[in-house]
BADRENMI-318902 format. One line per 2 residues: number of its first residue (from 1); their letters; for each residue x, y, z of N, C-alpha, C. Coordinates in Angstrom, 1 decimal, padded with zeros to 4 digits. Layout:
// BADRENMI-318902
NUM	A	X:Y:Z:X:Y:Z:X:Y:Z | ... $
END
This chain:
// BADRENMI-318902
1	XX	235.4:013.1:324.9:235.8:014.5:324.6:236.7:014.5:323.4 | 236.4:015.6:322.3:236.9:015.2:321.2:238.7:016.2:321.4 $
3	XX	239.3:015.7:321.0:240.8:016.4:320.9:240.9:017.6:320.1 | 241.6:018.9:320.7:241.8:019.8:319.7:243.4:019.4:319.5 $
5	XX	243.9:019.3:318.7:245.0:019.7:318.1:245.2:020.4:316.7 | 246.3:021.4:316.7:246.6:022.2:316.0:246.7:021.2:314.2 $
7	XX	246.6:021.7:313.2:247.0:021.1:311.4:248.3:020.5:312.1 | 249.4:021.3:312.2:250.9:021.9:312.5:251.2:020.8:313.5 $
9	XX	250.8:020.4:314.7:250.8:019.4:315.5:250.1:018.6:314.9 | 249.6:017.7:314.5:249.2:016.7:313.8:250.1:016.1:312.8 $
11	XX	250.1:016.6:311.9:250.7:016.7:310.7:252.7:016.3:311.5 | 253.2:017.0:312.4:254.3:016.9:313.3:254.6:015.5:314.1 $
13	XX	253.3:015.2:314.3:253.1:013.9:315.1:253.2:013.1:314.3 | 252.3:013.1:313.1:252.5:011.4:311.9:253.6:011.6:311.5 $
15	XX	254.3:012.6:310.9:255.7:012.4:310.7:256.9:012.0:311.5 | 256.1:012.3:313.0:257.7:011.2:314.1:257.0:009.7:314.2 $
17	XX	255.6:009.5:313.7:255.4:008.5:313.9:255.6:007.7:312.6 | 255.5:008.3:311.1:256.0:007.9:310.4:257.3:007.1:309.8 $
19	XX	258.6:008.2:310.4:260.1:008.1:310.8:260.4:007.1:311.5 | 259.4:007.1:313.0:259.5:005.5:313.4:258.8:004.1:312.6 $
21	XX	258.2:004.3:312.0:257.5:002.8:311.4:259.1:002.2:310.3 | 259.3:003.9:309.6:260.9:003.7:308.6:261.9:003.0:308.9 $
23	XX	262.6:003.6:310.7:263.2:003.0:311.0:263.4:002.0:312.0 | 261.8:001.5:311.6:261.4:000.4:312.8:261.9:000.3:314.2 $
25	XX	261.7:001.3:314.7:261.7:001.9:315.8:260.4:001.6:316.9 | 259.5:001.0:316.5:258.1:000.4:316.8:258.2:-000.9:317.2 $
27	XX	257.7:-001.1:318.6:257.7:-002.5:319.1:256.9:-002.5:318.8 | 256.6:-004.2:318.4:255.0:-004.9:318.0:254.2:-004.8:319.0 $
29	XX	254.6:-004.6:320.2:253.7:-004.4:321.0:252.8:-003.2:321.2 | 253.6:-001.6:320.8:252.9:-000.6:320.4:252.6:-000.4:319.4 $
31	XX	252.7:-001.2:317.9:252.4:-001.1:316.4:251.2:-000.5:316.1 | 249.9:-001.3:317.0:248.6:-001.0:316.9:248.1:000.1:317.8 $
33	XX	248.6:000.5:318.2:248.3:002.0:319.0:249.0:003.1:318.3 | 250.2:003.0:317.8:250.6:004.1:316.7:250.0:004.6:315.4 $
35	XX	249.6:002.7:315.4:248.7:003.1:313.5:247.4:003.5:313.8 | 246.5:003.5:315.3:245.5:004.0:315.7:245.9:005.4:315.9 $
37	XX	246.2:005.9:316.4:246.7:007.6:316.7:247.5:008.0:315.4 | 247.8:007.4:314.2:247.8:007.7:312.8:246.6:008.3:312.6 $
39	XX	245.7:006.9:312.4:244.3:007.4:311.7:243.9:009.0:312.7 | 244.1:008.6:314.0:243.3:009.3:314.3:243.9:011.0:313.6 $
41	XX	245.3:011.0:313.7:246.0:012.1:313.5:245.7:012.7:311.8 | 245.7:011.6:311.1:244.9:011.8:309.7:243.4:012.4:309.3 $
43	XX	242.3:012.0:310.1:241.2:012.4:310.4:241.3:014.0:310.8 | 241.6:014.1:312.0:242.2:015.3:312.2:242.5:016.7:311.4 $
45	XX	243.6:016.3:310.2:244.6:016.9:309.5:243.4:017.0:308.2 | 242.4:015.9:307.7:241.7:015.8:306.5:240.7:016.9:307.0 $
47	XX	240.2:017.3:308.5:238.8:017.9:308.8:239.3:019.3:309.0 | 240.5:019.5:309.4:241.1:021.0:309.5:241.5:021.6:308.1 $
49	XX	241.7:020.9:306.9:242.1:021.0:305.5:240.7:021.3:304.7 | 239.9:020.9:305.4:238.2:020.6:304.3:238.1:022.1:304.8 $
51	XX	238.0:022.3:306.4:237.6:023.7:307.2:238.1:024.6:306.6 | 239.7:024.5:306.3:240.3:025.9:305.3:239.9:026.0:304.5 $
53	XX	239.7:025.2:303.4:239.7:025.1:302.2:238.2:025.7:301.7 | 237.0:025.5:302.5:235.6:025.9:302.6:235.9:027.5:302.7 $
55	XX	236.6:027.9:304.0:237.0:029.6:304.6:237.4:030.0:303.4 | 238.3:029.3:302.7:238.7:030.0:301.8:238.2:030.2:300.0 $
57	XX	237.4:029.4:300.6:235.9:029.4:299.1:235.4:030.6:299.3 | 234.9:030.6:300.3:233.8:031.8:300.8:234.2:032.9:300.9 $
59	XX	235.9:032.8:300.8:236.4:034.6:300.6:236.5:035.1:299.4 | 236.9:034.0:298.8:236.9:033.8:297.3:235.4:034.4:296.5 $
61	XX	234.6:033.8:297.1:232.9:034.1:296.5:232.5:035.7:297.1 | 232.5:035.8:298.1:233.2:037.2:298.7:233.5:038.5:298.0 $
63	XX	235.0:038.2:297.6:235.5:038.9:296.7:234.7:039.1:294.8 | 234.8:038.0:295.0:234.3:037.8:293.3:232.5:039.5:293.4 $
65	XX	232.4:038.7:295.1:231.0:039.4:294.7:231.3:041.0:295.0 | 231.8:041.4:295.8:232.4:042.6:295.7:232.7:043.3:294.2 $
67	XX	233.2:042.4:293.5:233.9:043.3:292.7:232.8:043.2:291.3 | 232.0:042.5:291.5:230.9:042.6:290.6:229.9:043.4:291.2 $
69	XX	229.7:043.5:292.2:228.5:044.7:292.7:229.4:046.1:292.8 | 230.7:046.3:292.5:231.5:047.6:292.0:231.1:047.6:290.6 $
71	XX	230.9:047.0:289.5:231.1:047.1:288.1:229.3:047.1:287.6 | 228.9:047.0:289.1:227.2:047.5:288.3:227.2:048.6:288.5 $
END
């Protein structure tokens, strides 16, 4: 079952997980499950940023076309 979490939650999580690698706050015992739930949290954050960024092409193209089928 794939995870939903929010950009905003993701992005919130590698940064307390980041803070902890800083202030080595990570036992070696959980090192490799933190930098796993990194990746995973990065994946995440890269596929919700492609999703915007696409929504936000297509409003873009959208508009562009609006305003050129106004000027014919």
């Amino acid at each position: 079952m794939k995870e939903t979490v929010s950009y905003d939650t993701a992005f919130s999580e590698l940064q307390e997980i980041l803070q902890e690698l800083e202030d080595g706050e990570i036992s070696l015992d959980l090192l490799s499950k933190k930098v796993k739930r990194a990746h995973e949290l990065i994946g995440i954050c890269q596929k919700k940023f492609k999703e915007v960024e696409q929504e936000v092409a297509n409003i873009l193209k959208e508009i562009e076309q609006e305003e050129n089928s106004d000027k014919a």
